[in-house]
C-alpha positions as CSV (number, residue, x, y, z in Angstrom):
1,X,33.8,-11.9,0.1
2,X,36.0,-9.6,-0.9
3,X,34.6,-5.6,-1.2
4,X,36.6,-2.8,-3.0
5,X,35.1,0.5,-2.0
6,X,36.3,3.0,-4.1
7,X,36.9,6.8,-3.8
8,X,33.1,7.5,-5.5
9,X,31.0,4.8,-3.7
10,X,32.3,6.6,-0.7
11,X,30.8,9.9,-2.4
12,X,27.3,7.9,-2.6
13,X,27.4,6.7,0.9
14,X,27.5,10.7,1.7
15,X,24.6,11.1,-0.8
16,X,22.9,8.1,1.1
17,X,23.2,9.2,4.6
18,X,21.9,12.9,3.4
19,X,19.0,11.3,2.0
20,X,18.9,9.7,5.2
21,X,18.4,12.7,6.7
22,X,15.8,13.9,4.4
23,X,14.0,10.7,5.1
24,X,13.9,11.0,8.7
25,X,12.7,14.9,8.7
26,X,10.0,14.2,6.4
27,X,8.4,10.8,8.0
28,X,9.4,11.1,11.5
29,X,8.6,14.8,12.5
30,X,5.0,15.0,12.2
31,X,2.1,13.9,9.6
32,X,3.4,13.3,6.6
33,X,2.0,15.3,3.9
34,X,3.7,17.8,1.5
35,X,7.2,16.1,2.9
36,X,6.8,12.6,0.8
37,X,6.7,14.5,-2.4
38,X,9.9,16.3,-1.6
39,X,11.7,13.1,-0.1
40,X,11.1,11.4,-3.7
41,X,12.5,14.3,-5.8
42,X,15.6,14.0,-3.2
43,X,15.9,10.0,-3.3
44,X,15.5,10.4,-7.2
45,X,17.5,12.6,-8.0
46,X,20.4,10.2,-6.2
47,X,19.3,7.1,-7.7
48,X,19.6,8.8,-11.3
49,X,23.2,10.3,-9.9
50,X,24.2,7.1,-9.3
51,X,22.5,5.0,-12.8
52,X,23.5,8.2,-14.9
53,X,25.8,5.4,-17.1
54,X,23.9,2.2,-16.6
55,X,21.6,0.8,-19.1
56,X,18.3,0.9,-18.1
57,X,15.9,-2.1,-18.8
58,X,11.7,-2.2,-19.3
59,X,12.2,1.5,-19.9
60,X,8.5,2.1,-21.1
61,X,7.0,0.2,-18.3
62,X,9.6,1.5,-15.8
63,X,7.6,4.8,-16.5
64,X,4.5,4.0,-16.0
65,X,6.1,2.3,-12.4
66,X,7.8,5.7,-11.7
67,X,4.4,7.9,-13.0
68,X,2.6,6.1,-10.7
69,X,5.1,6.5,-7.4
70,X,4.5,9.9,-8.2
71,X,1.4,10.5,-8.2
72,X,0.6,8.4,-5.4
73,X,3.0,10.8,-3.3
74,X,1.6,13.8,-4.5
75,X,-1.5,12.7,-2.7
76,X,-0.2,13.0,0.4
77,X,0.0,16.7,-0.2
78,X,-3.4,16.8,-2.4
79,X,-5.8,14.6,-0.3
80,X,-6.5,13.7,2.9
81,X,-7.8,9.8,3.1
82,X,-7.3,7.8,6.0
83,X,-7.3,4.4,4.2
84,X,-4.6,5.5,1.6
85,X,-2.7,7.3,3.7
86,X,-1.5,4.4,5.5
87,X,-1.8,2.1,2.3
88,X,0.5,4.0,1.1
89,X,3.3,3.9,3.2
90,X,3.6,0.4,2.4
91,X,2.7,0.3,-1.2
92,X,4.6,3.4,-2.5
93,X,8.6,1.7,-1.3
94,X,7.0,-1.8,-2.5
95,X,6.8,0.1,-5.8
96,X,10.1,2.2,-5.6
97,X,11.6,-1.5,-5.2
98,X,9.9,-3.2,-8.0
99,X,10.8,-0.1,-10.2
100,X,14.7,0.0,-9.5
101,X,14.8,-3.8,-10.0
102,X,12.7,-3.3,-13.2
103,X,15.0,-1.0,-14.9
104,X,18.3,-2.7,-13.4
105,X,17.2,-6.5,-14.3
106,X,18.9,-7.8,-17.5
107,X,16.7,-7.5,-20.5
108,X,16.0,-10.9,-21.1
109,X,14.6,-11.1,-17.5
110,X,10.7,-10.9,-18.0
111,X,8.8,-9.1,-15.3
112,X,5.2,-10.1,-16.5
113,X,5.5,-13.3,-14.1
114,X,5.2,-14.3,-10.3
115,X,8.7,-15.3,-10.1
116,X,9.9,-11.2,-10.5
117,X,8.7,-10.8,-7.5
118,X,10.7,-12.8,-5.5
119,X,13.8,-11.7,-7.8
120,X,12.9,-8.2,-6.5
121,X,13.0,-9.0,-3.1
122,X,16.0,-11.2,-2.9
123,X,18.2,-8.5,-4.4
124,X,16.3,-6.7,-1.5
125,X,17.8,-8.9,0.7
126,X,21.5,-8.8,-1.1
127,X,21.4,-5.0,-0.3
128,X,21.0,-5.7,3.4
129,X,23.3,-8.2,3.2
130,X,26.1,-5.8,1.2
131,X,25.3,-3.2,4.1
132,X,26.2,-5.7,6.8
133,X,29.5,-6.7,4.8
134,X,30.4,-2.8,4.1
135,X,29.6,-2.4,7.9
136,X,32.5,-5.0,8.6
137,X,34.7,-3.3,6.2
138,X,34.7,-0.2,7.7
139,X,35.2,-1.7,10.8
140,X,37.9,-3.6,9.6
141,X,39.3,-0.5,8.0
142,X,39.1,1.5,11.7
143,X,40.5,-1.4,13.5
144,X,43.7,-1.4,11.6
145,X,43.9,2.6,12.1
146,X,43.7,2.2,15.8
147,X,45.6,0.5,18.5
148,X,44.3,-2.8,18.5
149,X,44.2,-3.6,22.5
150,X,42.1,-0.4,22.5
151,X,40.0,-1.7,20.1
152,X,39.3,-5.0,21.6
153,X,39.0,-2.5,25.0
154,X,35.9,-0.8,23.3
155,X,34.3,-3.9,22.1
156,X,34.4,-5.6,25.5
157,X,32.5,-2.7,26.5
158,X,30.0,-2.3,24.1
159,X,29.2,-6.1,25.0
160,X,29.4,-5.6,28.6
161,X,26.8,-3.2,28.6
162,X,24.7,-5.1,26.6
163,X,24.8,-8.0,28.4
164,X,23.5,-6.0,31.7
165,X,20.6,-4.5,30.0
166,X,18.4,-7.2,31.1
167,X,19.9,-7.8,34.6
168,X,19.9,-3.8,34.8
169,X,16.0,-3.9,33.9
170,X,14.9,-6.7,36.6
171,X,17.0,-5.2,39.8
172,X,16.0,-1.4,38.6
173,X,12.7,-2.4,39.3
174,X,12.9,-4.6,42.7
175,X,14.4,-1.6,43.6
176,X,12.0,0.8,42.5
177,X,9.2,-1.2,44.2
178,X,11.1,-1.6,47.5
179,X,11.8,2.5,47.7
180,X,9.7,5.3,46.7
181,X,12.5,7.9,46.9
182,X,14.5,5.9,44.9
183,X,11.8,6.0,42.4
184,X,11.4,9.5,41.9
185,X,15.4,9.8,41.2
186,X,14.7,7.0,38.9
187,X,11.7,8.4,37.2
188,X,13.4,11.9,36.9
189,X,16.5,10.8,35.1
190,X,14.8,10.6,31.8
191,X,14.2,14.2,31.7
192,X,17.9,14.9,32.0
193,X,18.6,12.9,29.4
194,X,15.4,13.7,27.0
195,X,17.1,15.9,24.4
196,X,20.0,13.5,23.9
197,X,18.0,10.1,23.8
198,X,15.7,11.8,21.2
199,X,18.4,12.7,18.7
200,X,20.2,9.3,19.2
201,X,16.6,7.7,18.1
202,X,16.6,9.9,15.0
203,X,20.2,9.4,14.5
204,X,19.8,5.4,14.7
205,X,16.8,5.6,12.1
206,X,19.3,7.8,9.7
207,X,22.0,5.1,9.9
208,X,19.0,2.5,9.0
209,X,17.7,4.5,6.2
210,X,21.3,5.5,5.0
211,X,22.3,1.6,5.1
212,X,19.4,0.2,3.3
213,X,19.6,3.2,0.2
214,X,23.1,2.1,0.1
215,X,23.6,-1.0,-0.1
216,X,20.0,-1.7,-2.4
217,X,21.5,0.8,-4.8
218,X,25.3,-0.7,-5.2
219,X,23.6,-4.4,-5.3
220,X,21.5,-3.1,-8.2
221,X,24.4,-1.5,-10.0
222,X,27.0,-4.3,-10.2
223,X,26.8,-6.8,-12.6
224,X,25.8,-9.9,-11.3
225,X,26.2,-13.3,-13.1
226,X,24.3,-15.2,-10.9
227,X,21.0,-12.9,-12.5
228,X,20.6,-15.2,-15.0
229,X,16.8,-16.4,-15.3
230,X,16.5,-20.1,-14.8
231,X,14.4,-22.9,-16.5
232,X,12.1,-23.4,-14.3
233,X,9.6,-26.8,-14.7
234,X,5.9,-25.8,-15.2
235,X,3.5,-27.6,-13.3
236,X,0.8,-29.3,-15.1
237,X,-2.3,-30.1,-14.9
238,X,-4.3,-33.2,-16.4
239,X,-6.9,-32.4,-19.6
240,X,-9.6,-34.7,-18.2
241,X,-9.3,-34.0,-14.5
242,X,-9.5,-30.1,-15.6
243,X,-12.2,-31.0,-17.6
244,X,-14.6,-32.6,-15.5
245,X,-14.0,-30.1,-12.0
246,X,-14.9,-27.5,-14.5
247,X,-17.8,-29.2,-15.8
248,X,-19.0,-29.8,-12.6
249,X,-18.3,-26.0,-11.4
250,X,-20.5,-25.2,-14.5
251,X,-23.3,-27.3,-14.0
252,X,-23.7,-25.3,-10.6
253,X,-23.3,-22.2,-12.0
254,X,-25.4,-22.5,-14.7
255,X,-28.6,-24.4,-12.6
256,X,-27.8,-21.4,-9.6
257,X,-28.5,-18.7,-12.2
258,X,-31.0,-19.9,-14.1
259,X,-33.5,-20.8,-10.8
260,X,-32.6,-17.1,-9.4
261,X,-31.8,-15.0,-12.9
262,X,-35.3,-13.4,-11.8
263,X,-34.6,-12.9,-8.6
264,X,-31.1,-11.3,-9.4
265,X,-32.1,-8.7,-11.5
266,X,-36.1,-8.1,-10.6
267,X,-35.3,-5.0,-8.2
268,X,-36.8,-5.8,-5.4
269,X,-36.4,-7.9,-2.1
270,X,-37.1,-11.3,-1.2
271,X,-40.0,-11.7,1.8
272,X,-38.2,-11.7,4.6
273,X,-34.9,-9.9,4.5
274,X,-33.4,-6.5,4.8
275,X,-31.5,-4.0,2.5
276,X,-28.6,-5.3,4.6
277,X,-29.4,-8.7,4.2
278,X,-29.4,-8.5,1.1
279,X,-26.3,-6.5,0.0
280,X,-24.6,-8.6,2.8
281,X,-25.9,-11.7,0.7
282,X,-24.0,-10.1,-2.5
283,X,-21.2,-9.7,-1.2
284,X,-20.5,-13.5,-0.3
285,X,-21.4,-13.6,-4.2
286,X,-18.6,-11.5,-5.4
287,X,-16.4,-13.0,-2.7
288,X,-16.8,-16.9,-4.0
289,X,-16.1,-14.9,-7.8
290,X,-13.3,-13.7,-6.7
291,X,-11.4,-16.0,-4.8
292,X,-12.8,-19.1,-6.5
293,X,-14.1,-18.4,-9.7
294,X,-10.4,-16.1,-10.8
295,X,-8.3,-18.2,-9.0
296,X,-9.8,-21.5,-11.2
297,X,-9.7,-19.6,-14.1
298,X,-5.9,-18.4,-14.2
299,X,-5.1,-21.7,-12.6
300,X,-6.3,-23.7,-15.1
301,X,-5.2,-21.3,-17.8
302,X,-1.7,-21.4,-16.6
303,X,-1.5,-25.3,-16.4
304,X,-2.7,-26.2,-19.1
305,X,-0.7,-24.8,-22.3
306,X,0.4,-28.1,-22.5
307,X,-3.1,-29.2,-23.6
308,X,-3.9,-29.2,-27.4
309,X,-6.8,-30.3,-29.9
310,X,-10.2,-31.3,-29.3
311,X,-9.7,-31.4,-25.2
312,X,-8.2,-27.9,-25.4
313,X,-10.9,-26.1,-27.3
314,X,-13.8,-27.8,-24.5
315,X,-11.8,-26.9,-21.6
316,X,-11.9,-23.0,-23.5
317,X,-16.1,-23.3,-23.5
318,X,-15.9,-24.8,-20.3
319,X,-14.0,-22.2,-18.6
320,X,-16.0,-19.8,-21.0
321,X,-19.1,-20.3,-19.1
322,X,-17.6,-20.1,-15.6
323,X,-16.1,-16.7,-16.5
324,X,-19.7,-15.7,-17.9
325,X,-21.7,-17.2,-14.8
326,X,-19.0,-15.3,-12.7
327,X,-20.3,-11.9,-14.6
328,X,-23.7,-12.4,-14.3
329,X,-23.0,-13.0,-10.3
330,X,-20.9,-9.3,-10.5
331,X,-23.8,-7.7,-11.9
332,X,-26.0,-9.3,-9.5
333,X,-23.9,-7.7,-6.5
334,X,-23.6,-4.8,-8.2
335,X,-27.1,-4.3,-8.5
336,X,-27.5,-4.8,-4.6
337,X,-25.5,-2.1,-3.6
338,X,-26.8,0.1,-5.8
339,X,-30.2,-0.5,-4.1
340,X,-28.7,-0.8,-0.5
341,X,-26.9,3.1,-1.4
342,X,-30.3,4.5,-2.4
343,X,-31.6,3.1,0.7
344,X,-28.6,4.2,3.0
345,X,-27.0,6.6,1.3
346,X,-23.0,6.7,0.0
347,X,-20.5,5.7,2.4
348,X,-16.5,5.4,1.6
349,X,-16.9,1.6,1.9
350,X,-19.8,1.0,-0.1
351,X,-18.0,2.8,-3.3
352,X,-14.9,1.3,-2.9
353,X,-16.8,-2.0,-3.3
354,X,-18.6,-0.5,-6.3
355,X,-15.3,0.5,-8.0
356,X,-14.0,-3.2,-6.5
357,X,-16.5,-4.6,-8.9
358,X,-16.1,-2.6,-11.8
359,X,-12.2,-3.4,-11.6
360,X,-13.3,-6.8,-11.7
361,X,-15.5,-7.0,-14.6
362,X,-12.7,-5.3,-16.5
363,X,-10.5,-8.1,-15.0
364,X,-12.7,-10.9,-15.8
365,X,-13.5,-9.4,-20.1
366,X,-9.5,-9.5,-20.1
367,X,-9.5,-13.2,-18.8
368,X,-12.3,-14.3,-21.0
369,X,-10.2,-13.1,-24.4
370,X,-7.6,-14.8,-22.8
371,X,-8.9,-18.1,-22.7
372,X,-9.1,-17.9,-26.6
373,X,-5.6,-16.4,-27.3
374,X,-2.8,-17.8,-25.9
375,X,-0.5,-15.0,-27.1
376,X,-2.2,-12.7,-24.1
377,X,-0.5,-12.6,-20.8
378,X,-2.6,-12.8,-17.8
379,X,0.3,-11.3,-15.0
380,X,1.4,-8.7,-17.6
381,X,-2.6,-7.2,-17.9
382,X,-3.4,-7.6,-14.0
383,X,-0.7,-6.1,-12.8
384,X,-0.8,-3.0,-14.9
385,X,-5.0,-2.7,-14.5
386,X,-4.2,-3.4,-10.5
387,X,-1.8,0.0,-10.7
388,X,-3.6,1.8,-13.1
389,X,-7.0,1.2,-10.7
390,X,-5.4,1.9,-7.0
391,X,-3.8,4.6,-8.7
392,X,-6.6,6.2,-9.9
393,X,-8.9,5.9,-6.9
394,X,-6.0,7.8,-5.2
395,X,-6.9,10.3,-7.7
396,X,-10.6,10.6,-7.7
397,X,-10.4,11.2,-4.0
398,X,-13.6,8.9,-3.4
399,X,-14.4,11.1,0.2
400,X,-15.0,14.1,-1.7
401,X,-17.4,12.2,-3.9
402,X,-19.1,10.4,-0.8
403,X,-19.7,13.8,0.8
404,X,-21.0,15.4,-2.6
405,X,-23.3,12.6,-3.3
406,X,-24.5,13.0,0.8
407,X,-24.8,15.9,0.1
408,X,-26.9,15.6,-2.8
409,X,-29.2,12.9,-0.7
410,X,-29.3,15.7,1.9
411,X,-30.8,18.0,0.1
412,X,-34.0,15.9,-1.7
413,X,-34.5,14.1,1.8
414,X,-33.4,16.3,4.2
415,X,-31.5,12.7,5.6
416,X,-27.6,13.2,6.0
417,X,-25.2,11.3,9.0
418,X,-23.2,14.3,10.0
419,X,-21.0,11.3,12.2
420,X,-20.5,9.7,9.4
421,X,-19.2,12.6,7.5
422,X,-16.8,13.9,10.5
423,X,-15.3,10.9,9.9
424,X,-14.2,11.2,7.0
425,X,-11.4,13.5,8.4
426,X,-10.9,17.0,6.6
427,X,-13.0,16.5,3.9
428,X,-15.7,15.5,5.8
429,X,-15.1,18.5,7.7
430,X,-15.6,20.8,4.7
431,X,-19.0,18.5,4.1
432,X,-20.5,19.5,7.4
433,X,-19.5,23.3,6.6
434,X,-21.4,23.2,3.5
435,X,-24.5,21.2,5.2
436,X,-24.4,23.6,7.6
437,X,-24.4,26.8,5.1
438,X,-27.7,25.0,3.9
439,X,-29.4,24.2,6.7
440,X,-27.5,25.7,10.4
441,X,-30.6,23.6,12.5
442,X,-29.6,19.9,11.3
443,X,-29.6,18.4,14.9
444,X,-26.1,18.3,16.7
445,X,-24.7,19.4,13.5
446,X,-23.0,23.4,15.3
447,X,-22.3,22.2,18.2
448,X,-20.3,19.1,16.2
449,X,-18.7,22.3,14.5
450,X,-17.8,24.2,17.6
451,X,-15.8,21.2,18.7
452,X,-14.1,20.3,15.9
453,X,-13.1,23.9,15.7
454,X,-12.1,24.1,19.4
455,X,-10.0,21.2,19.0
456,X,-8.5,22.9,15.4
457,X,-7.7,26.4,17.6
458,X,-6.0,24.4,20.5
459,X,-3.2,22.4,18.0
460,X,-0.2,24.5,17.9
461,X,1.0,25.5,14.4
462,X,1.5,22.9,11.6
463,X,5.3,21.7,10.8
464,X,5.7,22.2,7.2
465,X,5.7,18.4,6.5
466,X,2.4,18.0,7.1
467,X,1.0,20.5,4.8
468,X,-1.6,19.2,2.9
469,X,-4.2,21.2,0.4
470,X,-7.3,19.5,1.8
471,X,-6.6,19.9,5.3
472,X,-5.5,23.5,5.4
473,X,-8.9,24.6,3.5
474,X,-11.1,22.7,6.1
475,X,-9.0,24.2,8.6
476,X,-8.9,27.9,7.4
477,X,-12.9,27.5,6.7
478,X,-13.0,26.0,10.4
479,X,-11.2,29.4,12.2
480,X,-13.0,31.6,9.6
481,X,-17.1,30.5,11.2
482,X,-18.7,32.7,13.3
483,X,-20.3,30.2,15.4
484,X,-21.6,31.2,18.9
């Protein structure tokens, strides 16, 4: 293949490696917090630099891609959630991705279908792939500025001391194990040569980060004629086959609800079993729905467009009533952890599963109009509501409202799990320091307080990437007790 680098892409490869650095400072220092919001105003700023002239495709969705990236990284600096915080450091590039291969794709590409996906990550892939072949041009292009037998000198070398890594590795340590003197000299060297190993690390993970901006970001902005979509042959699915599985599916359903409708929604427990039992028991409910019941439904929605007339409009009441029985099983779960919280109390789990089933219900209305209009498409309204919903619980920042509603449980029963709450990292923390404004005696609950604080006094001070809002409040509160 043959590559022209030009005067400006060698500009951008300078842009690349400084946002390479800004990468490295911001995730590799220390917690990340108020430094992902500042990495994306740096990384975006170069990716519209280098697009300022292309035409941009899926523009209206392509914000709602970019609104989101946003805001998700603004949480790092807002909120302090364990789960998200490390959701997000996968979810936010898989969205920066999607969203430059959105607005880059041809027009006529359409995103609202599985196969986008894999589009988006074989362009991925090409961008490694340019890196590797600009990584050979370069080479190429020092080679020819140097004296070739002190080139091929260098390179022999480089692979000598790779190949003695290993063979380095095994007699190192015969000889470590046969001499303890020898072990200290070997043990000590690593101090000698702390500071420099360190910044090679950080300098290899530049390269890496400078590489893969680079070559994503010239793969995406030159034309490609091999973007093209592609016919690609639907499966299908037979009308009486379909037909009778979902009969069949129904008929369960149907005799399942109607033998336990009273049990679902009567309040109370079976003789016999727990609260836990029992929202346990809902829970393999709203499992089945949602790996069986969804997946049947879209399946057989998908497969069979081809499907027309009399056969068609049964296989719509037949699926009708699946997606119906599925609701009434939601609500039936729903209902369960409602009564297993009011026994229990509010934990971060339990109203994730809540909002879980909400989403759902919202996901299963959408499928049910579906089944009636054909115009509708299923990918195009899941994949939005999936944003929109992991979005906002990002947002709401559900600890806050597990320790308020504690809270609230605390104060009519005098019932609260201060380990629970401590849990919940610095939010938690400002919890217990509002329990304990309430009620100082709640058993274990100061000296809990004294050690988180000890623990707060001892860390030295906070590198500006980590600053987070959340975190320094609980923190200042923490310093600022008087607790003996």
């Amino acid at each position: 293949m043959e590559l022209k680098i030009e005067r400006v892409d060698w500009l951008f490869f300078i842009m690349c490696f400084l946002v390479g650095i800004v990468a490295e400072e911001a995730f590799f220092r220390d917690q990340i917090g108020i430094s992902y919001i500042i990495f994306t105003v740096v990384f975006y700023t170069i990716v519209f630099y280098k697009f300022r002239t292309y035409p941009f495709s899926h523009q209206r969705f392509g914000y709602l891609v970019l609104i989101s990236i946003w805001i998700l990284a603004i949480c790092y600096f807002l909120y302090d959630t364990a789960l998200f915080y490390t959701l997000n450091i996968v979810v936010i590039p898989a969205l920066v991705i999607f969203h430059l291969v959105l607005i880059t794709s041809p027009q006529k590409r359409e995103w609202s279908n599985l196969r986008f996906l894999f589009y988006a990550a074989r362009r991925l892939f090409e961008g490694i792939g340019f890196s590797a072949i600009f990584t050979k041009h370069v080479a190429g292009l020092f080679r020819k500025k140097t004296n070739k037998k002190h080139y091929d000198i260098w390179i022999k070398i480089i692979l000598g001391i790779a190949v003695s890594i290993p063979i380095l590795f095994i007699i190192l340590n015969l000889l470590i194990s046969a001499d303890t003197q020898f072990e200290r000299l070997i043990n000590n060297i690593p101090s000698l040569f702390n500071f420099n190993a360190e910044y090679l690390f950080r300098f290899l993970i530049i390269l890496i980060y400078t590489f893969t901006f680079f070559g994503f970001m010239e793969v995406l902005s030159r034309k490609n004629d091999n973007n093209v979509q592609k016919e690609v042959k639907p499966i299908v699915m037979d009308g009486i086959i379909t037909l009778t599985m979902l009969v069949l599916l129904d008929i369960v359903y149907v005799l399942f609800v109607a033998i336990q409708f009273k049990y679902f929604f009567s309040g109370s427990l079976d003789e016999g079993y727990t609260y836990a039992e029992y929202a346990r028991r809902g829970f393999f409910e709203l499992l089945f729905v949602t790996l069986i019941n969804l997946s049947v439904t879209t399946g057989v929605i998908n497969f069979t467009k081809h499907i027309h007339g009399f056969l068609k409009q049964t296989i719509r009441i037949a699926l009708t009533v699946l997606v119906l029985s599925s609701g009434v099983l939601l609500v039936s779960a729903f209902m369960r952890m409602t009564m297993y919280e009011d026994a229990y109390g509010f934990t971060f789990t339990r109203v994730l599963a809540h909002s879980f089933m909400i989403f759902l219900m919202i996901i299963f209305a959408y499928t049910l109009i579906k089944i009636w209009l054909d115009k509708l498409s299923l990918f195009h309204f899941y994949f939005i509501a999936s944003l929109i919903y992991y979005v906002g619980l990002n947002i709401v920042n559900i600890d806050k409202f597990v320790v308020e509603r504690n809270i609230d449980r605390f104060e009519l029963t005098e019932k609260i799990d201060i380990y629970y709450l401590n849990s919940l990292s610095a939010t938690g923390i400002l919890g217990l320091l509002e329990v304990y404004e309430k009620n100082p005696n709640v058993p274990e609950l100061k000296d809990l307080l004294k050690e988180r604080k000890a623990d707060i006094e001892s860390i030295k001070n906070e590198s500006w990437q980590s600053k987070n809002l959340t975190r320094n409040k609980a923190h200042e509160q923490l310093l600022e007790l008087n607790i003996n």
